[in-house]
C-alpha positions in Angstrom: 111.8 149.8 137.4 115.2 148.1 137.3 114.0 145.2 139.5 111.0 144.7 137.1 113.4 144.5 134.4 115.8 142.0 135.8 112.7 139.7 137.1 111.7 140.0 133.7 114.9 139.1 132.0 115.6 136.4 134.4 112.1 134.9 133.3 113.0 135.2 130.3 116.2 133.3 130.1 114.0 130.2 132.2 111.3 130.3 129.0 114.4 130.1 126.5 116.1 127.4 128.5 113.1 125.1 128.6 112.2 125.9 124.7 112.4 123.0 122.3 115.4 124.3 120.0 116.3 122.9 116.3 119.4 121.2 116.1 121.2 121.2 112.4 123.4 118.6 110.5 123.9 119.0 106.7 125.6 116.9 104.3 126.4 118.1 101.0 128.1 116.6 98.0 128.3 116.6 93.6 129.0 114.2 91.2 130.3 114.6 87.7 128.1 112.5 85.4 126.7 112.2 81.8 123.0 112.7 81.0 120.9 109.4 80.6 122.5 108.1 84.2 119.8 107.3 87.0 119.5 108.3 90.3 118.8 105.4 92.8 117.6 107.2 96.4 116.4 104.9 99.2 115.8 106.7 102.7 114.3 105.1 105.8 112.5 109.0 106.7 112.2 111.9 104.6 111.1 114.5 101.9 112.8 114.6 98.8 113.0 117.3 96.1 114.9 116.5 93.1 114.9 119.8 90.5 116.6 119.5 86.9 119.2 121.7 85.3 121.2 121.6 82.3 124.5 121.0 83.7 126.0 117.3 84.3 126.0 117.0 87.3 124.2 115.5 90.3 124.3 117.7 93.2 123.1 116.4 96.8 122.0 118.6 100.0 120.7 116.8 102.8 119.4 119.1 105.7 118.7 117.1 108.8 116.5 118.7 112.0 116.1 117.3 115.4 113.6 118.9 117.9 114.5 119.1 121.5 116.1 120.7 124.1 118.9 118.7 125.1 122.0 119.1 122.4 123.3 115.9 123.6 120.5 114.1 122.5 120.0 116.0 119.3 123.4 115.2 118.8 123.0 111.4 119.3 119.6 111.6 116.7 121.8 113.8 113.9 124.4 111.0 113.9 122.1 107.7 114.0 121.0 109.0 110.5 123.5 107.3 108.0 124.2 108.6 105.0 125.8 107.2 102.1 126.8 108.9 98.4 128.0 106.7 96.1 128.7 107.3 92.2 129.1 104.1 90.1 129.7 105.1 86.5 126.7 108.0 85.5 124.8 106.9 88.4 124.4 108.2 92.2 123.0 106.4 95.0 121.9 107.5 98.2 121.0 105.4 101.2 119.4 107.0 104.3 119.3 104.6 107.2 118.1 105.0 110.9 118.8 102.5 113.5 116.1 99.9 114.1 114.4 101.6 117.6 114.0 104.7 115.4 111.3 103.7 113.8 109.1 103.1 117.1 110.2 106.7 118.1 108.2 110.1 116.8 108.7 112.5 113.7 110.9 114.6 116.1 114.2 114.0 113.6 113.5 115.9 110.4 115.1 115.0 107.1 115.2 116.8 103.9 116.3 116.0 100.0 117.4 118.4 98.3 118.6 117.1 95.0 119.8 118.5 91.6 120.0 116.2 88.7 120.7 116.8 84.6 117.5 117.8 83.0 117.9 113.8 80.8 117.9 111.9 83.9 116.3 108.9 85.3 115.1 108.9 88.7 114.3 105.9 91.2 112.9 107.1 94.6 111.9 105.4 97.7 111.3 106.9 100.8 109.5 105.5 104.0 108.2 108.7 105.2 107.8 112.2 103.4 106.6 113.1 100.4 108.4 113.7 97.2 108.3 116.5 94.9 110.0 116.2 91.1 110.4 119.2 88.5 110.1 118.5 84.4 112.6 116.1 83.5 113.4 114.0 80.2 114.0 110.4 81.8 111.9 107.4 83.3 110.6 108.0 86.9 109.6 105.8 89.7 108.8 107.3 92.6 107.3 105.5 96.1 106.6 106.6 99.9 105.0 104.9 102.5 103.9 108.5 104.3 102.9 111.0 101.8 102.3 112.5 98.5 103.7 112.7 95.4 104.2 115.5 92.7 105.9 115.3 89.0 106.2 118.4 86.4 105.7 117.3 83.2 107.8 113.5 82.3 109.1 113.4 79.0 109.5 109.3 79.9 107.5 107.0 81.8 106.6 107.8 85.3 105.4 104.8 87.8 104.0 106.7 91.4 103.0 104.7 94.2 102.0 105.6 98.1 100.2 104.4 100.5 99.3 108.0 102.6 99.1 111.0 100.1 97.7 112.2 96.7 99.3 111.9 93.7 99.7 114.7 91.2 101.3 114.5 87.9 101.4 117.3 85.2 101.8 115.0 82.2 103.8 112.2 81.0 105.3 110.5 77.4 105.3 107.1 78.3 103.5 104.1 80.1 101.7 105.8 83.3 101.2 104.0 86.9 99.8 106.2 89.3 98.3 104.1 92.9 97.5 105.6 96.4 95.6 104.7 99.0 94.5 107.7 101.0 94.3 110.6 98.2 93.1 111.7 95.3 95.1 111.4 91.9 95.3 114.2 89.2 97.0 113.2 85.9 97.4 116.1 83.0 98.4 115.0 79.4 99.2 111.2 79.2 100.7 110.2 76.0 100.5 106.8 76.3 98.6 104.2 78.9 97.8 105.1 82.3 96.2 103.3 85.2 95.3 105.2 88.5 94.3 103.4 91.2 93.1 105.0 94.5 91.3 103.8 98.1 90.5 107.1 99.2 90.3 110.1 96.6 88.6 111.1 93.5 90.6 111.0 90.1 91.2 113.5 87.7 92.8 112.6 84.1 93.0 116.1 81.9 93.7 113.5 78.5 95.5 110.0 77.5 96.6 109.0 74.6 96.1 105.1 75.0 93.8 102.9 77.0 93.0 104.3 80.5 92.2 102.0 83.8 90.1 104.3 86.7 89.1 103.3 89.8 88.5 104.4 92.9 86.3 103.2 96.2 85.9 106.6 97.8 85.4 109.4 94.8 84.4 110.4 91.9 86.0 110.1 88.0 86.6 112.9 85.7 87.8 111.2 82.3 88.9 113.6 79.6 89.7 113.4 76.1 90.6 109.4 76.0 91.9 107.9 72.9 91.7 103.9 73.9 90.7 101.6 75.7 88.5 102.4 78.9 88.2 101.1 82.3 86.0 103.3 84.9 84.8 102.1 88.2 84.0 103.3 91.2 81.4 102.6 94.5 81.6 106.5 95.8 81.3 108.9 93.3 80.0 110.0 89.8 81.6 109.0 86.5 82.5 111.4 83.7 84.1 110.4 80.3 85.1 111.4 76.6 86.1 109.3 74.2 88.0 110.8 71.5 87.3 108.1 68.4 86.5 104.4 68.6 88.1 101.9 71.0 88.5 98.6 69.9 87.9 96.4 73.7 84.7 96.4 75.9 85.1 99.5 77.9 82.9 99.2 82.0 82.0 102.1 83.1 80.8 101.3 87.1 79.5 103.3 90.0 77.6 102.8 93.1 77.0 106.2 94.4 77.0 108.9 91.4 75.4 109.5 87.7 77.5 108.6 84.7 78.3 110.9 81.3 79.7 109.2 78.3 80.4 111.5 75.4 81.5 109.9 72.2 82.1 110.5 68.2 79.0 110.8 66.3 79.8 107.5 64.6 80.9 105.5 67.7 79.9 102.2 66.5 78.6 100.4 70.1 76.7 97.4 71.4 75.4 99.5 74.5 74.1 97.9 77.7 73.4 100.7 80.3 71.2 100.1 83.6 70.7 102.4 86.6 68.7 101.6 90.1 68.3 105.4 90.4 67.3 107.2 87.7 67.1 107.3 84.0 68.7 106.2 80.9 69.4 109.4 78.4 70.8 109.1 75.0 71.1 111.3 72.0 72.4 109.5 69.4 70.6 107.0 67.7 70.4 103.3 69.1 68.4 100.4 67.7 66.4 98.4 70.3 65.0 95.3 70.1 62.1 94.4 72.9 60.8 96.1 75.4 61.8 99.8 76.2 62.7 101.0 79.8 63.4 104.5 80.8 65.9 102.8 83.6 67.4 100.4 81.2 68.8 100.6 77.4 70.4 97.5 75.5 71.0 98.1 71.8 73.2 99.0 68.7 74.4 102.4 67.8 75.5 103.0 64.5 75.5 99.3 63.5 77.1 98.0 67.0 80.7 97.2 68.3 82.6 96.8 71.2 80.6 96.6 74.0 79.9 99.4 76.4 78.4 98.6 79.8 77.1 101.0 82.2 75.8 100.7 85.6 74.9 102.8 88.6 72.7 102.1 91.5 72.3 106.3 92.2 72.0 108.4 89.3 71.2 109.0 85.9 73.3 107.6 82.7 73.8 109.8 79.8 75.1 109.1 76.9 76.3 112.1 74.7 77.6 113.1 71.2 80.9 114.4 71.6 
């Protein structure tokens, strides 16, 4: 029994030995500052989570992780990752840099933002690889990765979101809105004021916006809510829905190659409508004048009077058009 138990143990200790371990190096710091200061954050690799609080200050915890099992070499990658903490005035900067052959090497070296900032607060945010996470904050934000998403609480500012492998989600915003991908889908809440999503890869969500809107997407489907402006909707991959709150004053194109469209507008939307599908039909129930011949796959005419021009197009659904 004792000899099975020391075999066992000695095992054991061979497993452990050979086991990739997590090496730790943090780096901690706070500023004093004023509210309405911005924080400028450039990082080479990384997540980043910046969370408001009422006090004024700027608070800064930077866990890094290396994954091997030689503590030599976890050593060497904990201290190739430069950190700098600067305060100039009510700002803070932080620049995260690895050495050049780090970024032919794998995601072995782990690096997280952890970041506290006064709840009226600007943010500026760029980091090459990790996604970024933001909390409700009173302040313009601009936030960009090159390796995954991105997530906002509500903005009470403008908010500009841009990256190249993720999805973008943003609660809601008071300001100009900018939100481009290209491999995710984008989910915007309350927008007061103009917003413009943009993905490659994804299907867009907009809950409501409070100024012209700009869709478009090659690889999903729109979902257009309560829109007070101006209208933009494409997409070659998906079906189009959207509601128009009162009368836009600009041609509004609402585009797909692969879906149905639903338009629901004001009873007296005043419209020059020009609506064509290659697979399906044309349904409307509000009145529209029509002059010439009458398709069930095509509708050109006036409701109430005519106005800005609304074009609709689809080569693989129906097109409705709906009072509101």
């Amino acid at each position: 029994m004792k000899r099975a138990m020391l075999i066992f143990a000695i095992l054991l200790w061979f497993v452990n030995a050979g086991a990739v371990q997590d090496f730790e190096r943090r780096v901690e710091k706070s500023f004093q500052v004023q509210k309405g200061g911005t924080l400028f954050l450039k990082t080479d690799r990384g997540s980043v989570e910046i969370r408001a609080h009422p006090a004024n200050e700027v608070k800064v915890d930077v866990l890094l992780e290396a994954d091997t099992r030689s503590r030599e070499r976890a050593k060497e990658w904990l201290d190739s990752f430069e950190i700098t903490l600067e305060q100039h005035g009510n700002d803070v900067d932080i620049l995260g840099e690895l050495p050049e052959k780090w970024f032919r090497r794998d995601d072995r070296l782990k690096i997280h933002f952890d970041i506290l900032v006064p709840d009226q607060y600007n943010l500026d945010v760029e980091t090459s690889g990790g996604s970024i996470w933001v909390s409700d904050l009173k302040g313009k934000v601009k936030l960009s990765t090159s390796g995954g998403s991105i997530t906002s609480g509500s903005i009470d500012g403008s908010v500009a979101a841009r990256t190249s492998g993720g999805s973008i989600s943003i609660d809601g915003a008071k300001g100009e809105t900018v939100a481009h991908t290209s491999g995710g889908g984008i989910t915007l809440g309350e927008i007061d004021g103009s917003a413009d999503a943009k993905t490659s890869g994804g299907s867009i969500s907009v809950e409501g916006v409070n100024g012209d809107l700009q869709a478009r997407t090659s690889g999903g489907s729109l979902r257009l809510q309560n829109v007070s402006g101006n209208l933009l909707a494409k997409t070659s991959g998906g079906s189009i829905t959207a509601r128009l709150l009162k009368q836009i004053n600009a041609p509004a194109d609402l585009e797909t190659s692969g879906g149905s469209i639903h338009l629901e507008v004001p009873p007296d939307f005043k419209a020059d409508i020009d609506a064509s599908t290659s697979g399906g039909r044309v349904i409307a129930d509000l009145p529209i004048t029509v002059q010439g011949v009458i398709d069930k796959s095509d509708l050109r005419g006036k409701m109430n009077g005519g106005g800005v021009l609304i074009t609709l197009r689809t080569s693989g659904g129906n097109i409705e058009i709906r009072e509101r």
